[in-house]
C-alpha positions, 0 to 999 in steps of 0.5 A, a space after each residue: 416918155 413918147 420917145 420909149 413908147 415909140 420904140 416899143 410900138 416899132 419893135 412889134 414888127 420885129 416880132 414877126 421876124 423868122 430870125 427876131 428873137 434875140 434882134 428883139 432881146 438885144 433892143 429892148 437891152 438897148 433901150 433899158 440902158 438908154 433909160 439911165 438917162 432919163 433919171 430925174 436927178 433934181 427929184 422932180 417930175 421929168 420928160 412930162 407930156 400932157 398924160 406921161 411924166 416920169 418922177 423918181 417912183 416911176 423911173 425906178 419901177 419902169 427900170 424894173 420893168 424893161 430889165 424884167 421884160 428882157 430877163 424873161 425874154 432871155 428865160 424863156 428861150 424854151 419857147 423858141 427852141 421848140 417852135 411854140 409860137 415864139 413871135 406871138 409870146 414876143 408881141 405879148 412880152 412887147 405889148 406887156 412893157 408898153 401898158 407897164 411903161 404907161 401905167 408907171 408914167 401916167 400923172 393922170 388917175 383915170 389914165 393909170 386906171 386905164 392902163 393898170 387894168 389893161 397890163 392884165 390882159 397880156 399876162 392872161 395870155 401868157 399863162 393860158 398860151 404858155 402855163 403848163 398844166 390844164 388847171 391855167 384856165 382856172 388860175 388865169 379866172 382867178 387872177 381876172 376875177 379877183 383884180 377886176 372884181 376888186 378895182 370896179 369901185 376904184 373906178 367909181 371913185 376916179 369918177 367921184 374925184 372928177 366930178 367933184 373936182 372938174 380934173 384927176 390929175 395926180 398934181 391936184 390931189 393933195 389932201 381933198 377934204 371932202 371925202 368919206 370912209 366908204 371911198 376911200 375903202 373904194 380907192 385903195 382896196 384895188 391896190 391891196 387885192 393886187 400887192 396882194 394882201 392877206 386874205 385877198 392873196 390866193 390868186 397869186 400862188 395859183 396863177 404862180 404855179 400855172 404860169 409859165 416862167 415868163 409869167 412867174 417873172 413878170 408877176 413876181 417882178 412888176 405886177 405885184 409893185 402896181 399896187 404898191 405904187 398906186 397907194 404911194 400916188 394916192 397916199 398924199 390925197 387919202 391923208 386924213 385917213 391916216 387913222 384907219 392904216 392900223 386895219 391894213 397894218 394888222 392884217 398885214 403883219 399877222 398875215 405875213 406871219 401865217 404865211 411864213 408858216 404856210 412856206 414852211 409847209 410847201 413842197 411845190 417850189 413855185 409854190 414857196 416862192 410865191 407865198 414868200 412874195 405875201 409875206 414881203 409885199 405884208 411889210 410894204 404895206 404896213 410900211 406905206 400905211 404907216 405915211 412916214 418918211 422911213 416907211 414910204 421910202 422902205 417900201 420903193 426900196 423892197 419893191 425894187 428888191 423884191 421884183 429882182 430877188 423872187 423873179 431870179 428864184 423863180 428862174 432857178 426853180 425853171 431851171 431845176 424843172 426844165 432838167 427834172 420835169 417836176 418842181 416838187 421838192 420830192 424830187 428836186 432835191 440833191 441838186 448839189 450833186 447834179 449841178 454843182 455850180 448852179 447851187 452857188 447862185 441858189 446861195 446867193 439868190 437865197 441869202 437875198 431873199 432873206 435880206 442879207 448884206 449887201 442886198 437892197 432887200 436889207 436896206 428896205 427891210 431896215 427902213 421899213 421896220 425902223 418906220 413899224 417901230 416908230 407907228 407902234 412898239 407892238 408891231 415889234 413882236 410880229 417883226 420878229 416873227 416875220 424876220 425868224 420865219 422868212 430866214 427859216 423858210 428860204 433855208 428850208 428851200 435852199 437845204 432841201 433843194 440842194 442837199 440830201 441823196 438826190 431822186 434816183 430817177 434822175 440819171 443825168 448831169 447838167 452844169 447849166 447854160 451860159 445863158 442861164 449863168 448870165 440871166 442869174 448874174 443880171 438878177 443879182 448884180 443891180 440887186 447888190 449894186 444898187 445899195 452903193 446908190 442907197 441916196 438916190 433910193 432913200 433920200 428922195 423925199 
């Protein structure tokens, strides 16, 4: 793993550079191509150091992040074009995958708090240098507030641990007997506030919607799995507690189903999209709280569907409001007739989402709602809620984006940029190629 982090902190001087965008883009696809062999293939921890090591969990998350933090280098060609402060944007993006890189690869809790927290700070930078409405300083509060505020006792508890246990790494937790209801509510509520769960979710659609694409991305693609990783990590030692997942399950489902009908009602794109991202990140958690095979497993599968479906849909509303100006689905509307060949990936990205074959999302959905059945046959009647609701919503946003008379204020035609085409492209492909290699996926316990 030092070998990764080395790069990175050569590639911060490139930043400056006066020609250094895409030297720094073509790098990082460099090294995002070199990590394919670092793959663990006898399903242990590799590459360990004395605080970095690299399990099946973390290479695939820290995959996801550098293919993430290349996409959005590539989205976001906007900023270089016009002079807004692109080599500070690009020192962001860097310092971004080094806390990334380092919060998946710890095997130690205090220093994946450490870092968990530290990725914070480059993204609040991103949405308040770069977000697009005044209201960023609020949604960048929000997004600090809520995930500061929630993660304090979590802290309290990595230093309960090490207190008890003179050590916090991850090797020596299995299953400590001497824990309490009130801690383990203290070490796993970070996480749920930053997946997030239902009724510690509105940070996310305001931050969302301020962001700029760039931020949406990383958001959508990564931030939100770090809480979906870190009850995967500390799962095996909160065991005996396996009684209480039922709160977190209900809430998560009824929560998913409430916020399905919530999409229903938005005329903001970004808006719908983040929403939909509760709704998923619902079924995770229900998933990792059940503490069974299917459900562990299903949720490391939509975790890496999910941060390639909703980042390149967030890339198609960026699309539709670099050419209109506005991501109301007043006014984007009709883009069938505008840009006729950007509405097939609009298809293909849509049918994604609502966990269509051959995508990796059908694949987690599948395993995660076989693991909900078998915790409770009731949770089977909010399943289907959440199945109906999720295939109504992303045909909602698909039908009214690309159907209908278009806004008649928009005068111009434009099929789109090969840059764009490719950036789409390099969402959906690991995203249904990925289910060929479903093994490596699902069979690593």
């Amino acid at each position: 793993m030092l070998s990764v982090l080395m790069f990175f902190t050569f590639l911060i001087p490139l930043c400056f550079l006066i020609d250094g965008w895409w030297l720094v883009h073509s790098l990082f696809f460099v090294v995002s191509f070199s990590f394919f062999f670092f793959f663990p293939y006898f399903m242990g921890w590799g590459s360990l150091g004395n605080m970095f090591g690299c399990d099946i969990i973390s290479y695939g998350l820290i995959l996801l992040s550098l293919w993430i933090c290349v996409l959005m280098i590539m989205a976001s060609e906007s900023i270089l074009r016009s002079f807004y402060y692109s080599d500070l944007f690009l020192f962001f993006v860097v310092v971004l995958a080094v806390m990334l890189v380092c919060t998946f690869s710890s095997v130690n809790l205090f220093s994946f708090y450490l870092f968990f927290e530290s990725s914070l700070i480059p993204i609040v930078f991103i949405i308040l240098g770069w977000g697009y409405q005044p209201e960023r300083l609020q949604a960048g509060i929000y997004l600090l507030f809520y995930t500061l505020l929630a993660s304090l006792p979590m802290l309290v508890g990595v230093f309960y641990i090490y207190d008890t246990l003179f050590s916090t790494s991850f090797f020596l937790l299995e299953n400590v007997g001497f824990l309490n209801g009130f801690f383990y509510f203290c070490m796993i509520f970070a996480f749920l506030v930053s997946m997030p769960m239902f009724l510690v979710h509105l940070w996310l659609p305001s931050a969302h919607v301020e962001a700029p694409v760039s931020g949406s991305m990383i958001l959508a693609g990564v931030l939100l799995k770090l809480g979906g990783y870190g009850l995967l990590r500390i799962s095996s030692t909160l065991i005996s507690f396996f009684s209480l997942g039922f709160i977190w399950i209900s809430i998560s489902l009824v929560g998913g189903v409430l916020v399905s009908l919530v999409c229903m009602r938005q005329t903001d794109l970004s808006s719908l999209i983040a929403y939909s991202s509760v709704a998923h990140m619902g079924i995770v958690i229900g998933g990792v709280m059940t503490m069974n095979y299917w459900g562990v497993c299903g949720s490391f599968t939509l975790m890496i569907a999910h941060g390639l479906c909703s980042s390149g849909l967030f890339c198609l509303a960026n699309i539709s409001y670099e050419r209109l100006g506005s991501r109301s689905l007043m006014i984007a509307r009709g883009m069938l007739s505008l840009m006729p060949s950007m509405s097939f990936w609009w298809f293909v990205l849509s049918a994604c989402n609502m966990a269509a074959p051959p995508s990796l999302n059908l694949l987690g959905e599948f395993s995660l709602f076989n693991s909900l059945v078998s915790w409770s046959w009731v949770s089977m009647v909010f399943i289907v809620f959440l199945s109906f609701f999720s295939a109504a919503y992303t045909l909602y946003l698909f039908s009214y984006s690309q159907h209908g008379f278009y806004y008649s204020g928009v005068h111009s035609c434009s099929l789109g940029y090969s840059r764009e085409f490719l950036l789409l492209f390099l969402h959906w492909f690991p995203l249904n190629l990925f289910i060929m290699s479903g093994d490596f996926i699902m069979l690593w316990l």
